[in-house]
TITIFI-200174 format. One line per 2 residues: number of its first residue (from 0); for each residue x, y negated, z of N, C-alpha, C. Coordinates in steps of 0.1 Angstrom, whole numbers, plus 5000, padded with zeros to 4 digits. Layout:
# TITIFI-200174
NUM> X/Y/Z/X/Y/Z/X/Y/Z ~ ...
***
This chain:
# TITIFI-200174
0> 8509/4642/7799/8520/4633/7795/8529/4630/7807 ~ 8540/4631/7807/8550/4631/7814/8554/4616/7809
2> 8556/4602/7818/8557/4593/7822/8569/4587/7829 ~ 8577/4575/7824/8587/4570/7833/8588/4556/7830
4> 8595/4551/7834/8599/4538/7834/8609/4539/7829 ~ 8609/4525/7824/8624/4519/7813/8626/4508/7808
6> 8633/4501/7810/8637/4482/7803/8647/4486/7791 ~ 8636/4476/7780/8640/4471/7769/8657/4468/7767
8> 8666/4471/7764/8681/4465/7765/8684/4461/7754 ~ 8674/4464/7741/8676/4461/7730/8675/4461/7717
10> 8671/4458/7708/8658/4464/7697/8668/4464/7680 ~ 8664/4474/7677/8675/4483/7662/8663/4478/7653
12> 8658/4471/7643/8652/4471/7636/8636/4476/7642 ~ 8630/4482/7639/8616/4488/7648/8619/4498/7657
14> 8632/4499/7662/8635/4507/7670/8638/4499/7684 ~ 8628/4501/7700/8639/4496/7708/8652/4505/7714
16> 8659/4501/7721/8671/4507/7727/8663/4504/7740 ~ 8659/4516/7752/8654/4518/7763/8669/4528/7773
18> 8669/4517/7785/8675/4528/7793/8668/4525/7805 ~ 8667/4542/7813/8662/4543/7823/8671/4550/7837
20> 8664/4553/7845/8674/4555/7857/8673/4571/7855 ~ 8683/4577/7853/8685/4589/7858/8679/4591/7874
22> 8668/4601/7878/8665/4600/7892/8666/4618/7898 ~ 8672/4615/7910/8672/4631/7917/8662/4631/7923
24> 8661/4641/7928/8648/4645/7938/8651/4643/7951 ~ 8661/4641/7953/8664/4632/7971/8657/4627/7978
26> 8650/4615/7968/8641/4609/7981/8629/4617/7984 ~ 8625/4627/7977/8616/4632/7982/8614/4643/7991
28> 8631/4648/7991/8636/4662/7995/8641/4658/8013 ~ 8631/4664/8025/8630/4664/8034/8647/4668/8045
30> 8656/4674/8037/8666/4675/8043/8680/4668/8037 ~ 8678/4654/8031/8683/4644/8022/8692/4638/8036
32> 8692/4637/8046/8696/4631/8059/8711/4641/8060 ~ 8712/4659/8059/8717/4668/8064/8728/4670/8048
34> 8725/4668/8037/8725/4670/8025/8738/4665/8018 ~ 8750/4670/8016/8758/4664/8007/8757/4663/7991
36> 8747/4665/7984/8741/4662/7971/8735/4645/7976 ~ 8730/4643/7982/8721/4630/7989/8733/4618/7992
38> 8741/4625/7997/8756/4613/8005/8760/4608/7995 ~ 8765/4622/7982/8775/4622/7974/8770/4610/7961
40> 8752/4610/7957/8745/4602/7947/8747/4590/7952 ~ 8745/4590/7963/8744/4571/7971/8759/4566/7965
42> 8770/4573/7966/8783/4565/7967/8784/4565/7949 ~ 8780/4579/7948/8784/4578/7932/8776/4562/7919
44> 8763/4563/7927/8753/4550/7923/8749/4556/7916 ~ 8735/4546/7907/8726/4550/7898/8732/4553/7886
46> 8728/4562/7878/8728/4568/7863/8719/4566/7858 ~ 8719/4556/7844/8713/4555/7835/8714/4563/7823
48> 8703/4565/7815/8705/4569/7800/8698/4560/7790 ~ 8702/4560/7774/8695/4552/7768/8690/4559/7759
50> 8677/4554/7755/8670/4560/7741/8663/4553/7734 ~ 8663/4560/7719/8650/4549/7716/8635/4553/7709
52> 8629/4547/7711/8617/4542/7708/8609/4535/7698 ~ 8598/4542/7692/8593/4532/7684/8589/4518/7690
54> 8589/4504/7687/8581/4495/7693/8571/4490/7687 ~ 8558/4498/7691/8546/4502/7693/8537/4488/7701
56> 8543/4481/7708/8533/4472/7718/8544/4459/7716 ~ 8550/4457/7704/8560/4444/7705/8565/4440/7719
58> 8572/4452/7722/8580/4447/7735/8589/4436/7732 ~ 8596/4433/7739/8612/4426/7739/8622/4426/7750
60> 8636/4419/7744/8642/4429/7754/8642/4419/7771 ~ 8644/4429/7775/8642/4426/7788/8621/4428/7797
62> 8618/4435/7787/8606/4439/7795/8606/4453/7797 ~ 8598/4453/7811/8599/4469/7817/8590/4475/7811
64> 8583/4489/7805/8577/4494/7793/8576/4508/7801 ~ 8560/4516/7800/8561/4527/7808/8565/4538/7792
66> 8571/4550/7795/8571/4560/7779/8570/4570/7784 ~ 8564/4578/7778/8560/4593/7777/8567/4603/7769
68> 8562/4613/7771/8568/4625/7766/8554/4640/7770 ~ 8550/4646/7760/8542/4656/7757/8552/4667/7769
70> 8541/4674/7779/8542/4681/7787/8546/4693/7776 ~ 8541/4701/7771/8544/4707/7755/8557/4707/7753
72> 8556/4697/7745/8575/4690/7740/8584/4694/7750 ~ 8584/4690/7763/8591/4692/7774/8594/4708/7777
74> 8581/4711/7783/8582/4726/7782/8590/4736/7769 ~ 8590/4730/7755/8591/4740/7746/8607/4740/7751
76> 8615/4721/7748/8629/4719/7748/8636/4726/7759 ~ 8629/4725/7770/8636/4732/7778/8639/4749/7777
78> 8629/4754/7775/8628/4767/7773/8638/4771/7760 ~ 8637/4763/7747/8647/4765/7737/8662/4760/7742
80> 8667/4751/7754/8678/4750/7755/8683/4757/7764 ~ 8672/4766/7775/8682/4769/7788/8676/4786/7787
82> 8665/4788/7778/8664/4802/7782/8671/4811/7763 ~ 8663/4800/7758/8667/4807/7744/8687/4812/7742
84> 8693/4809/7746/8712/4813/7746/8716/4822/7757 ~ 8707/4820/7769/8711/4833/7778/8701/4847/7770
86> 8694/4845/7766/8686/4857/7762/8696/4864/7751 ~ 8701/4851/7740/8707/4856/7729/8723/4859/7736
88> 8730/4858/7746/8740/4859/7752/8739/4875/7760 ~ 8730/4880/7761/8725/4892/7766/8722/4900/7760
90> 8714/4899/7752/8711/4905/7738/8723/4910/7732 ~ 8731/4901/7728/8745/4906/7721/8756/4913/7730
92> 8754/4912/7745/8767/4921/7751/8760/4934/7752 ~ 8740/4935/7753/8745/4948/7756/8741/4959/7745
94> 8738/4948/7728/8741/4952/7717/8756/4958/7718 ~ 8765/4952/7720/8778/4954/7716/8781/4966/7726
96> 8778/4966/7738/8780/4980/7748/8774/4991/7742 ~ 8762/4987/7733/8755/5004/7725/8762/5009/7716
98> 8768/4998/7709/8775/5006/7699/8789/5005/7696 ~ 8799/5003/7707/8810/5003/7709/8812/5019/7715
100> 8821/5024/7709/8827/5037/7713/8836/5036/7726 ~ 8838/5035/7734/8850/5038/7744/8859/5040/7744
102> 8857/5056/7741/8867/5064/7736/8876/5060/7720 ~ 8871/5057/7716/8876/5054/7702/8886/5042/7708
104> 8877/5030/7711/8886/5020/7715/8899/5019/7726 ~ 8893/5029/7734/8909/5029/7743/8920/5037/7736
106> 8918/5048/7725/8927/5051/7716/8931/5044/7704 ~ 8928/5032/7706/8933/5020/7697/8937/5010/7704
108> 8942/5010/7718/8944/5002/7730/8933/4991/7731 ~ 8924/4996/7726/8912/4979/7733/8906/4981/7741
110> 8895/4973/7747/8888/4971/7760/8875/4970/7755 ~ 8868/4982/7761/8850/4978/7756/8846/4968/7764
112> 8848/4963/7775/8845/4952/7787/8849/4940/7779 ~ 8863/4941/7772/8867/4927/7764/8861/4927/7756
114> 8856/4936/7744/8848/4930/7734/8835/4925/7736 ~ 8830/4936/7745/8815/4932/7750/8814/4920/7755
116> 8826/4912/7764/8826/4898/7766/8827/4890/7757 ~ 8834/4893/7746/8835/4886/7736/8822/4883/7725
118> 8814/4894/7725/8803/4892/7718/8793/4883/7725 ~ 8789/4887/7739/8783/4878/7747/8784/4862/7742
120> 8799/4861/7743/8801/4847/7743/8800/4847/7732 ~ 8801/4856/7717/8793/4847/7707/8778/4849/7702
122> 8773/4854/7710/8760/4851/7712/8754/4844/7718 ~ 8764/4837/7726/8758/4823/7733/8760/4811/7721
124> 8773/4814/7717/8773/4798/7707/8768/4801/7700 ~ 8767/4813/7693/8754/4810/7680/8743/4806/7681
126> 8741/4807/7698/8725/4802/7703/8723/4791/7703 ~ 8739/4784/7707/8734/4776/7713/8740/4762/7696
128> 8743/4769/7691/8747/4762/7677/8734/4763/7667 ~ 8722/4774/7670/8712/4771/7665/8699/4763/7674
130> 8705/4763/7687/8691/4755/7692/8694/4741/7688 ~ 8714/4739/7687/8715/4723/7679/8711/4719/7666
132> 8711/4729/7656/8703/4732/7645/8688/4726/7643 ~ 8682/4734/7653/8672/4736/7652/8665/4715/7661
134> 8672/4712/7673/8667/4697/7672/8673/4688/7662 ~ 8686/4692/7653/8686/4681/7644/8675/4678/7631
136> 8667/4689/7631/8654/4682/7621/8646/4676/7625 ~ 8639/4669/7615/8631/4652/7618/8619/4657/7626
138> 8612/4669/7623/8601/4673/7630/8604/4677/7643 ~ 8618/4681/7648/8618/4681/7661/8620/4667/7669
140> 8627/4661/7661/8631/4648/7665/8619/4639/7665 ~ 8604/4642/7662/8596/4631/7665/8584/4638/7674
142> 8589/4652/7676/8580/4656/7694/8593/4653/7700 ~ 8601/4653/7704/8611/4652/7713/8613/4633/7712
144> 8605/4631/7709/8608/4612/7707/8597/4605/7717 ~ 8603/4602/7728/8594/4597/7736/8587/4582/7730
146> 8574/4583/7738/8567/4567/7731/8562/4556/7736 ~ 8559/4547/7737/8554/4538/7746/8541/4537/7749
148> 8543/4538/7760/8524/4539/7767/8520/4524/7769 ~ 8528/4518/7776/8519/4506/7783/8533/4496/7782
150> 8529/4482/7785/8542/4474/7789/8536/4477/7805 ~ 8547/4474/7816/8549/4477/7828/8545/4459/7833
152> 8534/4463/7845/8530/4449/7847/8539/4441/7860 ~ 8545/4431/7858/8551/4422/7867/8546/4415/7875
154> 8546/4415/7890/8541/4403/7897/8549/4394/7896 ~ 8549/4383/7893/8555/4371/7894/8556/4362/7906
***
């Protein structure tokens, strides 16, 4: 289970509203001193995101709350968002290079390089218009729904 922090900002019916800090790997990355990705985050400041959550442990707002996410889930979404559209974006140019004629097409003034780029790119959006497809159903929407593990304990 993949783990983070996040404060309550505010509760939808049994839903809370959770935002957490967007975090880079900076502080852990040894040449963060030499680094203009490192300079550039400090001035830009923190990024937050919000999501929500069942509330599971009657949080409220303003308590800090640890939430998870299935190593699984993670792994699958990534792989369906960043590998599944280059595969289908490759697939279809060098479909379209097998069976595009050349010859035919430069005797009709076109470009096998232009169409082939063109199919590429619509083999990216149809990818990428079904991997949106494919999280807007409810069963992806409740592995992709992170949940609350613990409330986060405060020294006072």
């Amino acid at each position: 289970m993949i783990e983070e922090s996040a404060r309550v900002v505010g509760i939808e019916g049994t839903q809370l509203v959770l935002e957490a800090e967007i975090k880079t790997s900076c502080q852990s990355c040894t040449a963060k001193k030499g680094c203009g990705t490192a300079l550039l985050s400090e001035h830009v400041g923190r990024k937050m995101t919000r999501f929500h959550a069942e509330n599971s442990l009657n949080a409220r707002i303003g308590d800090e709350v640890i939430v998870g996410l299935s190593e699984q889930a993670m792994l699958n979404g990534s792989l369906l968002v960043y590998l599944f559209p280059l595969v289908c974006m490759i697939l279809a140019a060098l479909l379209a290079d097998a069976l595009l004629d050349p010859a035919w097409l430069s005797a009709q003034g076109l470009s096998a390089d232009l169409l082939t780029a063109l199919a590429a790119m619509a083999g990216l959006v149809l990818a990428m218009l079904a991997v949106r497809n494919k999280f807007a159903g409810r069963h992806s929407q409740q592995l992709l729904t992170p949940v609350l593990l613990r409330k986060k304990l405060t020294l006072s």
